[in-house]
N, C-alpha and C positions, 0 to 999 in steps of 0.2 A: 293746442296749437303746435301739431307736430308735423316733421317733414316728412313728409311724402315717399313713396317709393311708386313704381311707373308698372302700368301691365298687367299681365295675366301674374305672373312671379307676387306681387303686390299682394292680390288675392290668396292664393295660397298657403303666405305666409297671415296672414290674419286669419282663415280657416284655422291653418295647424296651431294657432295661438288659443284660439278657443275652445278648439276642440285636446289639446293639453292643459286648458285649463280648467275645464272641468272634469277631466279625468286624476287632478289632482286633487278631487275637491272643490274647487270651486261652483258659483251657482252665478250664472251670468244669462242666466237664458230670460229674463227679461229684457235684456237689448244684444247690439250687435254691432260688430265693428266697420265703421262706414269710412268714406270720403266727405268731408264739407270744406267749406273756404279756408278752414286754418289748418287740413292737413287729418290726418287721420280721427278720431273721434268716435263714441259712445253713441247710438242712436236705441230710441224705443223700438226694441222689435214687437212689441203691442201695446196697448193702452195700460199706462202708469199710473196708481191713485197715487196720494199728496199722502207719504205717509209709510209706502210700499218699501222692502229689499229693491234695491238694483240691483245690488252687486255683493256678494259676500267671498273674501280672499282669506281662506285657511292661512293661519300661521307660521306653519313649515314653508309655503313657498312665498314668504314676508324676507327678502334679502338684507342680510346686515351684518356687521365686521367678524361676527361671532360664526359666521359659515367662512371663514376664512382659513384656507390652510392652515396647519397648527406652525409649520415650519415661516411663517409668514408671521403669522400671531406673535411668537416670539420675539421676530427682529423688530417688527413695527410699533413704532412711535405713537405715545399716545396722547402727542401735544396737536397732530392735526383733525380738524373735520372728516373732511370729506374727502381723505386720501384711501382713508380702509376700503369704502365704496367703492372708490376708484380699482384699484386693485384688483380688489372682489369680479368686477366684470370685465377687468382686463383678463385674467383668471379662466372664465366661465368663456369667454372668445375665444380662447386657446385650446381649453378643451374640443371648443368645435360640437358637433355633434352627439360625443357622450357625456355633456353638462346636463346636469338635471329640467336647466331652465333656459337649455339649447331655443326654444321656438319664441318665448319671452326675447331673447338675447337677438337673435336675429330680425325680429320688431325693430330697433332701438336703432335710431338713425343712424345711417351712413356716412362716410366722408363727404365731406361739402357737401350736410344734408342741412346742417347746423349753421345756421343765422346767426349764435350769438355775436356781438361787437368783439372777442377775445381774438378770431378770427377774422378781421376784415383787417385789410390791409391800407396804407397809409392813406393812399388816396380815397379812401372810403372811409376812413376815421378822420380826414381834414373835415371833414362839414360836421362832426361833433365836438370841435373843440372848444365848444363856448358851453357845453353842457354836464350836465352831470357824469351821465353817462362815458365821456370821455376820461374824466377820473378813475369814474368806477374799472372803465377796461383797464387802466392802468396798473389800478390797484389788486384786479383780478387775476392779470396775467404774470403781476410780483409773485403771488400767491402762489400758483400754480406753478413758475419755476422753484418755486424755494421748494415746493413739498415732493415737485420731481428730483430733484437735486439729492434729497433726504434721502429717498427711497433709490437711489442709480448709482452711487456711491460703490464702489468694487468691495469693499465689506459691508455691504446692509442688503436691502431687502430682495432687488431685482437679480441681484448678480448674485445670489445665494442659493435661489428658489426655481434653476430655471426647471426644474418639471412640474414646477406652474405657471410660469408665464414666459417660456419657450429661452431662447437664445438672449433676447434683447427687445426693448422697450424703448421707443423711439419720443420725444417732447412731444411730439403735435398725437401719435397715438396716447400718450397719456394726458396731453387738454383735450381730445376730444370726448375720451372717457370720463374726464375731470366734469365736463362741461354737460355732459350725459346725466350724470349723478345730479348737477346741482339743479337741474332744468326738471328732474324728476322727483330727485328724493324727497320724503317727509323726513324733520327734523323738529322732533320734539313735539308736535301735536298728535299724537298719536302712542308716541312712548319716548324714553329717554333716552333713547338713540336714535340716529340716521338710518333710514332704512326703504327701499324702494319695496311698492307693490303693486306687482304685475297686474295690469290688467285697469287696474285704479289710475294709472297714469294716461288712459286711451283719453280722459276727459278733458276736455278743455277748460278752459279758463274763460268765467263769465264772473265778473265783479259784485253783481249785484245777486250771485244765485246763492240758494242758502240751503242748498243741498245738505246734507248731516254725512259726513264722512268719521266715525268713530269706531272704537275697538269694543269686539260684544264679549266679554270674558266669560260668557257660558260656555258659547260658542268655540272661545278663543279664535275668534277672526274677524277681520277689519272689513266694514259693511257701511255702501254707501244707502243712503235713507234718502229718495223723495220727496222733494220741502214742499210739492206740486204736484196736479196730475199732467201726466204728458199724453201728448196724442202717441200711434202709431206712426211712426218714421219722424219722429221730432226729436232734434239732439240733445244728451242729458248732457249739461256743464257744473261743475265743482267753482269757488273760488278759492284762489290761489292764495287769497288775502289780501289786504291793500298795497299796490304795488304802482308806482309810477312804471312810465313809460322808460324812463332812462334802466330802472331796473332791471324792466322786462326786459329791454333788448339788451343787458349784457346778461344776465342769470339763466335767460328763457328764451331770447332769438325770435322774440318777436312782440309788436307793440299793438294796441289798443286806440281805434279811435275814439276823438274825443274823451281821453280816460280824465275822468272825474279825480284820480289820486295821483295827478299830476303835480310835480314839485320842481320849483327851482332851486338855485343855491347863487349862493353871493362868496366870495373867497376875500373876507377882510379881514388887514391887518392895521398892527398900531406901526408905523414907519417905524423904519431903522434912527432916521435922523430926527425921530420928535424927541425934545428935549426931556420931555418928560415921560418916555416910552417903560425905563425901569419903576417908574411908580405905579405907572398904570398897569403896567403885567402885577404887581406886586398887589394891587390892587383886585384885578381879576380873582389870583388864586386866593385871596382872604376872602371874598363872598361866593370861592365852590364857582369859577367862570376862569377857568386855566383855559390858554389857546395852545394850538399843538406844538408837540416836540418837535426838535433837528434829530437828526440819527445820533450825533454827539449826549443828548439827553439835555441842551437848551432848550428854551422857549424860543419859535418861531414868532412869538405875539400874530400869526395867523390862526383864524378861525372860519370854516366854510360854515355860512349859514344856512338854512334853510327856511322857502317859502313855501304857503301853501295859497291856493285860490279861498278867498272873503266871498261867501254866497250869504251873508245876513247879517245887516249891518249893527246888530249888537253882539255878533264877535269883537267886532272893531272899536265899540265903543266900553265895550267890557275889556276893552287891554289884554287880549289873548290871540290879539293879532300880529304876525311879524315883531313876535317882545323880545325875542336872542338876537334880532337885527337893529331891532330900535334900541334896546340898550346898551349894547355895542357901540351903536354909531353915537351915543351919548357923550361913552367915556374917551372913544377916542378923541371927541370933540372938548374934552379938557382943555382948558388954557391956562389954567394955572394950578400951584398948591392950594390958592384958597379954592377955588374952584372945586378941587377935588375935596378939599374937606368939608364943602358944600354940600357937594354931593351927598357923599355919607351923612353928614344931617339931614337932609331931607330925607333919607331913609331909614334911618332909625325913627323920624317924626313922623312917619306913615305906617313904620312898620311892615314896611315892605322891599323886598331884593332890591338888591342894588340897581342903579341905574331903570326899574322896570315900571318906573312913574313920571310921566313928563317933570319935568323941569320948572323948576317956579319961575325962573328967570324967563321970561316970552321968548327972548331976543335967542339966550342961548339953546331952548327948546326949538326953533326954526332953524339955527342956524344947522345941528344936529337932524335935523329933519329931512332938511336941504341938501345934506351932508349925504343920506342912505337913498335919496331921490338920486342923486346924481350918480349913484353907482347902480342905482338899476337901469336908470336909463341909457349905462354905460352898455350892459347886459342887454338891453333890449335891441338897439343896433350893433353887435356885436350879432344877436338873434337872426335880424333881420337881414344882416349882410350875408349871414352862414346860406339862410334859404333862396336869397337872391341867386347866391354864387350853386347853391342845388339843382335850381332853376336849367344851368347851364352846362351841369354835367356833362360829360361825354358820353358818349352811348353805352359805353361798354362797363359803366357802373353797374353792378346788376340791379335788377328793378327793384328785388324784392327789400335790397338793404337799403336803396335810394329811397323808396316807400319810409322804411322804417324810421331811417333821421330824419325824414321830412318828418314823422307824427312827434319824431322826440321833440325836436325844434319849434314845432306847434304849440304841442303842451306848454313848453314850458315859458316860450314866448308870450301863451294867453295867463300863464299866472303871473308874468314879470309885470305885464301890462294890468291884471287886477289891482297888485300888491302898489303899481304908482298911483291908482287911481283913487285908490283909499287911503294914499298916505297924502297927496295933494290936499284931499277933503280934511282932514284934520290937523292942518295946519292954520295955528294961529291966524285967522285974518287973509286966510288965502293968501300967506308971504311967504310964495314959490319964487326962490330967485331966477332969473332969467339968465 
């Protein structure tokens, strides 16, 4: 699901891509690089058995922090990810033309080619603010200042090195590189480092495909395998692994309908003003259930939970359903010391985590129930309002990211709406309060 480039140029540059890639070695003459609905992509240039090479990427032109200037290597930090990467092809941009992996590099999306959420701008992030996703860009775009910050320093990496990465290095050139890397890189399924491979990245993302993408160490090169036979002009797709929608569109710049590994999240905490808010933290971290830190290094006693869609109702009745939300909403629901040392005995008498078995008390099992109802339903119009207000955009949203929040807000609006539907159904006696 990559972006696009326009034209004759467009061509070209996917010719010179292949045809430098097999002059490096590589063997790609099973398919070819086409056009489909998500943007560039891998197609059978003939009939594929269930079993066959696609694709085989020699090792030497497998990108990773370790082809990094030495003068770079030195200064650079080995507390972050996906900064060496970054670099790396900030690096290879520079060179221009006499980079080894000059035709690869030139592939690799343009300015405003990139959909992720890191880049949309407020009014385009107001309609995710009830979502996962909205966190995630947040917490994405912290990341990406801190690690530019590290490396732009007038004694560290950028302003040491420039005859490798020119005069200066600008924020938005280094997230778009940043963003480049993460929307591509393999990390850690393939080997113990980050590392991009050319060519292996044309594929798209199909969730259910089982294509075999691994390292052949005879060989020494990373080879995708045919879990299927494919026709002649039928697109070959990779998965990406299981990925919600809010994911995809901060990581990868683009969403999935109807995506099956669609999640929501619930952002609960224990109030500042409950009286008994220090036992119950105190509590949490003795059964291994600490909620998160302040920058100070207190306890927020917030914790964001996560839901996923119930497709069969003995997940639900095997208690593997919504259990970091249900026994959450338990302990918040304390009303007293006895109560909490109730608790705890019921769980030593079951032998089971704390909080993560109804309640013997009915009353206070509903009330607790009642309690995680009412904050999803909080979540769900919240959902609703978000898409309403979508609805009404003004034109000049662009389409493709007005598309994108509408599927995030989909998703995650049809699992909020599972997750109440299965928890009404297991309420004591149907005593949903009104």
């Amino acid at each position: 699901m990559r972006a696009a480039m326009n034209g004759a140029h467009k061509l070209s540059l996917e010719e010179a891509q292949t045809s430098w890639f097999v002059r490096q070695g590589g063997d790609c003459s099973a398919v070819r690089i086409g056009e489909s609905a998500c943007g560039r992509g891998l197609f059978a240039a003939r009939s594929i058995r269930a079993g066959e090479q696609i694709v085989r990427i020699p090792h030497e032109l497998v990108l990773t922090a370790e082809k990094l200037d030495d003068c770079v290597k030195k200064l650079l930090s080995t507390e972050y990810d996906w900064c060496p990467l970054t670099l790396l092809i900030l690096a290879e941009q520079h060179k221009g033309e006499a980079s080894r992996w000059a035709p690869y590099v030139s592939c690799l999306p343009s300015f405003g080619d990139h959909h992720s959420t890191i880049f949309w701008g407020k009014e385009e992030l107001k309609f995710l603010e009830c979502t996962r996703a909205f966190r995630g860009t947040a917490e994405r775009r912290e990341m990406i200042s801190d690690e530019y910050n590290s490396v732009k320093d007038v004694t560290t990496v950028i302003s040491s090195c420039p005859h490798v990465f020119g005069e200066d290095i600008s924020l938005f050139q280094f997230a778009h590189a940043y963003a480049t890397v993460v929307s591509r890189a393999w990390n850690g399924a393939l080997s113990s480092e980050i590392s991009m491979r050319p060519f292996v990245d044309f594929c798209n993302h199909d969730p259910v495909s089982h294509a075999t993408v691994s390292h052949d160490t005879c060989k020494d090169a990373t080879v995708i395998i045919a879990e299927r036979d494919y026709t002649k002009g039928e697109e070959v797709f990779i998965s990406y692994g299981k990925r919600s929608n809010a994911v995809l569109a901060v990581d990868y710049g683009f969403v999935l309908p109807n995506n099956l590994s669609d999640q929501a999240e619930l952002w609960m905490e224990i109030p500042w003003n409950d009286p008994l808010r220090e036992k119950k933290l105190e509590l949490m971290r003795a059964f291994n259930m600490p909620t998160l830190q302040n920058a100070d290094g207190t306890e927020s006693g917030e914790l964001p939970v996560i839901l996923e869609e119930v497709l069969d109702s003995a997940d639900w009745e095997d208690g593997v359903v919504l259990p970091q939300a249900r026994a959450f909403s338990r302990i918040i629901c304390l009303d007293s010391l006895e109560d909490i040392e109730s608790m705890i005995q019921e769980s030593d008498t079951l032998q089971a985590p704390l909080a993560y078995q109804p309640r013997k008390d009915v009353a206070k099992e509903t009330r607790a129930m009642n309690f995680l109802l009412e904050m999803i339903q909080e979540s769900i119009t919240s959902h609703e309002q978000a898409l309403l207000m979508l609805q009404s955009a003004p034109d000049h949203i662009n389409k493709i990211r007005r598309g994108m929040a509408e599927a995030v807000l989909d998703g995650e609006l049809r699992v909020l709406e599972n997750s109440r539907g299965w928890l009404k159904d297991c309420l004591p006696n149907g005593q949903e309060q009104v």
